[in-house]
FIKOLZA-1660 file (N, C-alpha, C; in steps of 0.1 Angstrom, whole numbers, plus 5000, padded with zeros to 4 digits):
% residues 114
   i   px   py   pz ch aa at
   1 5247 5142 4864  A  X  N
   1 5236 5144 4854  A  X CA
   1 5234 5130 4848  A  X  C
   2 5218 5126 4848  A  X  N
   2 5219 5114 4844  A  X CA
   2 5218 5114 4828  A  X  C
   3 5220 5106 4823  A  X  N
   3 5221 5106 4806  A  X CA
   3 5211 5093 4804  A  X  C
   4 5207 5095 4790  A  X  N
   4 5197 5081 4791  A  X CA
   4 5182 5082 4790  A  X  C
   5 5181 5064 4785  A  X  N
   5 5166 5064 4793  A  X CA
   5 5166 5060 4808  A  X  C
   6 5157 5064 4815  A  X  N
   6 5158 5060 4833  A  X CA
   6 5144 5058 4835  A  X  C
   7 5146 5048 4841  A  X  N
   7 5134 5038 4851  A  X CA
   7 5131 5047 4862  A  X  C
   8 5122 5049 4865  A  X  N
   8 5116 5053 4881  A  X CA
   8 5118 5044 4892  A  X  C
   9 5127 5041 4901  A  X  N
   9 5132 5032 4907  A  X CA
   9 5121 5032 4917  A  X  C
  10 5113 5038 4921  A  X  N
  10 5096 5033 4934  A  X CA
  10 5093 5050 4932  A  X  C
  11 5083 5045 4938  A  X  N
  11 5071 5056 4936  A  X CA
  11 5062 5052 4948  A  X  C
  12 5059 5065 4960  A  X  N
  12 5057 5065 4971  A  X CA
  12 5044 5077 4970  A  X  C
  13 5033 5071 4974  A  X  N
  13 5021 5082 4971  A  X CA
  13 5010 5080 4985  A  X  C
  14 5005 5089 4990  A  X  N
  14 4994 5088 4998  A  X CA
  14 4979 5085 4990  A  X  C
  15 4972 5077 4999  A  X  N
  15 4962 5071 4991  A  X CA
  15 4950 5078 5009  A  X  C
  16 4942 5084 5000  A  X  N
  16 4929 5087 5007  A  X CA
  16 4911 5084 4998  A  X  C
  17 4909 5074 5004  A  X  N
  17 4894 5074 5006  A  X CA
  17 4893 5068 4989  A  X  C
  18 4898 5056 4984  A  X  N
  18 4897 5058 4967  A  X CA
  18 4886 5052 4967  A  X  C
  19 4874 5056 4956  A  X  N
  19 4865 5045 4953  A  X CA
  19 4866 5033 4947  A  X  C
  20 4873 5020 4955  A  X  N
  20 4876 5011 4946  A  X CA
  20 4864 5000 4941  A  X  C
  21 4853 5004 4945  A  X  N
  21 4842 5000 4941  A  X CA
  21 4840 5003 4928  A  X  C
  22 4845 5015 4926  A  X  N
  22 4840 5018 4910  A  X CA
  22 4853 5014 4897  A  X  C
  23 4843 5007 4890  A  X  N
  23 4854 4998 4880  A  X CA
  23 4858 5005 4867  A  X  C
  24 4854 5020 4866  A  X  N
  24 4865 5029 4857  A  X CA
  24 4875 5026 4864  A  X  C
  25 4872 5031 4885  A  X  N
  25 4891 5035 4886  A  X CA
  25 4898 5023 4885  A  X  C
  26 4892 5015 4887  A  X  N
  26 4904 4999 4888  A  X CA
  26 4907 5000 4875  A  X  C
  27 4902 5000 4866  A  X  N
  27 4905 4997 4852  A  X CA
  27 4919 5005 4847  A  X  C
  28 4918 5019 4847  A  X  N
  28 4921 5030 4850  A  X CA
  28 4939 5028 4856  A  X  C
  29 4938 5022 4872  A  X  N
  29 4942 5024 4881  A  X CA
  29 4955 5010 4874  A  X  C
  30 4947 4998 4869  A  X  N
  30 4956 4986 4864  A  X CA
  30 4967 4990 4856  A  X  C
  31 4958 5000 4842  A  X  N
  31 4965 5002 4830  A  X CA
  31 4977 5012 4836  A  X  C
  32 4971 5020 4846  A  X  N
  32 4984 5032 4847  A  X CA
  32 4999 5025 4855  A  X  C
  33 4992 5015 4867  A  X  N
  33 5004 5005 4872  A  X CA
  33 5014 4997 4863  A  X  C
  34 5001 4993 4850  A  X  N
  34 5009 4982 4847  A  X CA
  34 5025 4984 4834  A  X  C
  35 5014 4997 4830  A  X  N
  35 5022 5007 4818  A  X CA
  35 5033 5014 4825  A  X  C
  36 5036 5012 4841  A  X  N
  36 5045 5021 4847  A  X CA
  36 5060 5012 4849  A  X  C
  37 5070 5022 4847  A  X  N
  37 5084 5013 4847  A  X CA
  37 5090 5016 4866  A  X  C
  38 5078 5013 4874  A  X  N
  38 5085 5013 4890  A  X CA
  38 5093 5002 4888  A  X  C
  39 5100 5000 4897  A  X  N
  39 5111 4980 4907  A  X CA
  39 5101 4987 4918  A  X  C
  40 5092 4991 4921  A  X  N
  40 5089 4990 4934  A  X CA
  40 5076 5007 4943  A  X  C
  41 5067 5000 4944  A  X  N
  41 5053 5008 4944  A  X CA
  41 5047 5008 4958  A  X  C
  42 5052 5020 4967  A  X  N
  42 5050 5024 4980  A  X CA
  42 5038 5030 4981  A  X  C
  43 5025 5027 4991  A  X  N
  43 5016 5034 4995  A  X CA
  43 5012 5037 5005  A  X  C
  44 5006 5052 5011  A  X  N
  44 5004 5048 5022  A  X CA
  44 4991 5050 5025  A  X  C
  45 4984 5037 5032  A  X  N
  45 4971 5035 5027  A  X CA
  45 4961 5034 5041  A  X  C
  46 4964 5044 5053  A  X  N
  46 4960 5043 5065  A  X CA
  46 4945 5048 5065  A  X  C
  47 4944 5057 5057  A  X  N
  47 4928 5064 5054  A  X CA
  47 4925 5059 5039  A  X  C
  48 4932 5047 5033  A  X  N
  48 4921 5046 5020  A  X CA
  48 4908 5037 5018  A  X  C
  49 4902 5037 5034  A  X  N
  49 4885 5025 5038  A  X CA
  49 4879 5037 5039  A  X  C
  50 4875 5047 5032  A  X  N
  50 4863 5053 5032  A  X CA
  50 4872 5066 5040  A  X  C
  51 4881 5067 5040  A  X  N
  51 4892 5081 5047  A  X CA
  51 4893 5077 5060  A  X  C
  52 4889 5064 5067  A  X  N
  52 4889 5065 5079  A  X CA
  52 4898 5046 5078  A  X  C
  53 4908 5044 5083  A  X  N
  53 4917 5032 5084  A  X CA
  53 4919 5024 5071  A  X  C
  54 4921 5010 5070  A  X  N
  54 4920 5005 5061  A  X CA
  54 4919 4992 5061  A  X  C
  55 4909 4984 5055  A  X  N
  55 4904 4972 5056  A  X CA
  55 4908 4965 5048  A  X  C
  56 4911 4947 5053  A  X  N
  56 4916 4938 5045  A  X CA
  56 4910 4944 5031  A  X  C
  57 4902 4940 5025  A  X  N
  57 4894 4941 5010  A  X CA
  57 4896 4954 5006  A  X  C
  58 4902 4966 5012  A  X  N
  58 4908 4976 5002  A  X CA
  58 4918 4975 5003  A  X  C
  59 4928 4967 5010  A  X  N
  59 4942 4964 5012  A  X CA
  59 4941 4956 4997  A  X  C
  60 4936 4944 4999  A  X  N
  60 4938 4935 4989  A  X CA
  60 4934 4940 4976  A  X  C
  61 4927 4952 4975  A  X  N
  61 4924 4959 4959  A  X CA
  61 4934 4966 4956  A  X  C
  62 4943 4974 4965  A  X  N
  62 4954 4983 4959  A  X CA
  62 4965 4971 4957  A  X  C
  63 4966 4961 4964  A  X  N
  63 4975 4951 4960  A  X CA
  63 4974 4948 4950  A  X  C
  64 4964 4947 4943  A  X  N
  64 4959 4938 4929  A  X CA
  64 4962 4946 4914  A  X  C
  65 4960 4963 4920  A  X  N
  65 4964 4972 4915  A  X CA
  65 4976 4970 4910  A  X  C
  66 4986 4967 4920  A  X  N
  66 5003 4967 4915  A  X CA
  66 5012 4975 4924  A  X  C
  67 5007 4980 4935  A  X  N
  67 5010 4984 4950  A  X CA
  67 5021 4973 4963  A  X  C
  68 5026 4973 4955  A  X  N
  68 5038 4963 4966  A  X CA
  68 5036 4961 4978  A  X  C
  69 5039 4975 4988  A  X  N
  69 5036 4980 5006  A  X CA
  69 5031 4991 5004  A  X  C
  70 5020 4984 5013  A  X  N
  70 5012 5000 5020  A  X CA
  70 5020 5005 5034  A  X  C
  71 5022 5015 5040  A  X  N
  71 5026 5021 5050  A  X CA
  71 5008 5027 5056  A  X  C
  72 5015 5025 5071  A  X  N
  72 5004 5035 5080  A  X CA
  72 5008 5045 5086  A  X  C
  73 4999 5053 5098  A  X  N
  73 4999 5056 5106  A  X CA
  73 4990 5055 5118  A  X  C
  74 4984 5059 5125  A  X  N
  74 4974 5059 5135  A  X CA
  74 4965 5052 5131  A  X  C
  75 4959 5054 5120  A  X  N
  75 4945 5058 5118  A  X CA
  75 4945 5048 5109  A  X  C
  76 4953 5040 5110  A  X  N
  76 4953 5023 5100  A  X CA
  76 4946 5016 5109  A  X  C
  77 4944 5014 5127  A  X  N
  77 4934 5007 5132  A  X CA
  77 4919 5013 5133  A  X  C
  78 4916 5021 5124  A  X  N
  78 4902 5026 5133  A  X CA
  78 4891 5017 5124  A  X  C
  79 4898 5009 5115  A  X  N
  79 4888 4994 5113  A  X CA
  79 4894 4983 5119  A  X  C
  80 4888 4981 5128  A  X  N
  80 4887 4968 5138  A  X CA
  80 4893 4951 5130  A  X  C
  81 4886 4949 5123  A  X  N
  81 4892 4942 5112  A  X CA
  81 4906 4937 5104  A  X  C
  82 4916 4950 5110  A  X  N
  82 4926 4950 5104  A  X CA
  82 4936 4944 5110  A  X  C
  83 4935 4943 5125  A  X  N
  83 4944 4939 5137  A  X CA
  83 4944 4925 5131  A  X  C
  84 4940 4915 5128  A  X  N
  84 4941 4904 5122  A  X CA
  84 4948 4902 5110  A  X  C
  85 4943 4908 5101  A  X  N
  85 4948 4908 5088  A  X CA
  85 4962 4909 5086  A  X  C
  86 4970 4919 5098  A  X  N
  86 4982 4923 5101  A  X CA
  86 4994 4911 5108  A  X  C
  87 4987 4903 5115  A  X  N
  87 4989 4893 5119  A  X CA
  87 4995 4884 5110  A  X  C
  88 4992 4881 5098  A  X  N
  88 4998 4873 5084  A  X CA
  88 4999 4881 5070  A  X  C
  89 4995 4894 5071  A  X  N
  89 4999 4902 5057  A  X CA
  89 5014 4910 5059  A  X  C
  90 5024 4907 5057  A  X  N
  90 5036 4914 5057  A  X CA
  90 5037 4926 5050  A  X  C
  91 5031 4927 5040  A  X  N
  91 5030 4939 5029  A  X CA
  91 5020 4951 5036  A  X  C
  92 5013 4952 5044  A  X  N
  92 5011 4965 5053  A  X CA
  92 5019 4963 5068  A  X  C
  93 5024 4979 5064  A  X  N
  93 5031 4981 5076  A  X CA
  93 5023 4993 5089  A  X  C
  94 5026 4985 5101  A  X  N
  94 5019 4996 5113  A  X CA
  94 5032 5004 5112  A  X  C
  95 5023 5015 5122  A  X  N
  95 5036 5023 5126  A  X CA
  95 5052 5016 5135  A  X  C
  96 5057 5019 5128  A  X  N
  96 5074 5010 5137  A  X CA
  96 5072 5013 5153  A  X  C
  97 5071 5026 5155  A  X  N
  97 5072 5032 5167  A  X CA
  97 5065 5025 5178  A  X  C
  98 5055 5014 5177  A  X  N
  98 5047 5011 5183  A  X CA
  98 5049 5002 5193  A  X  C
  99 5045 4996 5201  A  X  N
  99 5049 4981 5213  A  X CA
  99 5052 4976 5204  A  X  C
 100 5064 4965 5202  A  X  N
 100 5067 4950 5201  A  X CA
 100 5051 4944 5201  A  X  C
 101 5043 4945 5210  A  X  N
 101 5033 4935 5211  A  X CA
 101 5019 4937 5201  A  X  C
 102 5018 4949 5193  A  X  N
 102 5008 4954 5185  A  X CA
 102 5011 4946 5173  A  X  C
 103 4996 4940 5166  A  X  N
 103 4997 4932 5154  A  X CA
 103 5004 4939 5144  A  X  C
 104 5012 4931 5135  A  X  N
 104 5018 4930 5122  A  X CA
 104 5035 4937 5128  A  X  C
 105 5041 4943 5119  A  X  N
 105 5056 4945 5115  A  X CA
 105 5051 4963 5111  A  X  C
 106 5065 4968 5117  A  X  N
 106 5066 4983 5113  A  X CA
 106 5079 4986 5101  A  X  C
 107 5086 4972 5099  A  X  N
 107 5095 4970 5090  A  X CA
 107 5097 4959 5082  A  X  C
 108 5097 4962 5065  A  X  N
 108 5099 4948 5055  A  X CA
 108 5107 4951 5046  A  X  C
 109 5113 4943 5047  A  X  N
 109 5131 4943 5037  A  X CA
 109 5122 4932 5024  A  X  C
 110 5125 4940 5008  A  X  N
 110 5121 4932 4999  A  X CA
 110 5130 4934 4989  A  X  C
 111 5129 4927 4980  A  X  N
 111 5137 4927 4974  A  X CA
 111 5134 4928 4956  A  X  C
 112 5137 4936 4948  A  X  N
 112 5128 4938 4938  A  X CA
 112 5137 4926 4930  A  X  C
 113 5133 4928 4913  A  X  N
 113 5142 4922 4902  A  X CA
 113 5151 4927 4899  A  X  C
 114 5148 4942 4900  A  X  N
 114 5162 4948 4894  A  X CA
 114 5179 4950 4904  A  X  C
% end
């Protein structure tokens, strides 16, 4: 039983289709990150470009958010776009499972403050 105050040590959520165009939710989305006591903010963000993959420029908005790593699945390439991005963003992960030779890493060792 824990006794105490207690930190949320990460927080791991699926992310589908968010309008980050609209600047209630960023606003919104900053205050609730920033007011939050994670070491560490898991998403998985394979359908959050409109429900279908996920594009540099929504990658880089949930990042801005306060989103550490995104995780995928499949359906993280169905914007063409990304296969590059993957190439030098460490913080989205493909699926592990996949060839050695498919862009980016299916694993990242980080390390928080706490």
């Amino acid at each position: 039983i824990m006794e105490g105050p207690q930190t949320l040590p990460y927080l791991v959520f699926l992310i589908i289709d968010i309008p980050l165009s609209d600047q209630q939710f960023l606003s919104q989305g900053v205050f609730w990150f920033e007011s939050s006591t994670f070491d560490l903010c898991i998403g998985n963000g394979e359908n959050a470009a409109g429900g279908f993959g996920l594009s540099p420029e929504v990658a880089e908005d949930l990042f801005s958010l306060g989103i550490d790593v995104l995780t995928s699945g499949n359906h993280i390439f169905d914007k063409r776009e990304i296969f590059s991005y993957l190439t030098h963003e460490s913080r989205v992960l493909r699926p592990a499972n996949y060839p050695l030779e498919t862009p980016g890493s299916g694993s990242l060792l980080i390390k928080t403050d706490k």
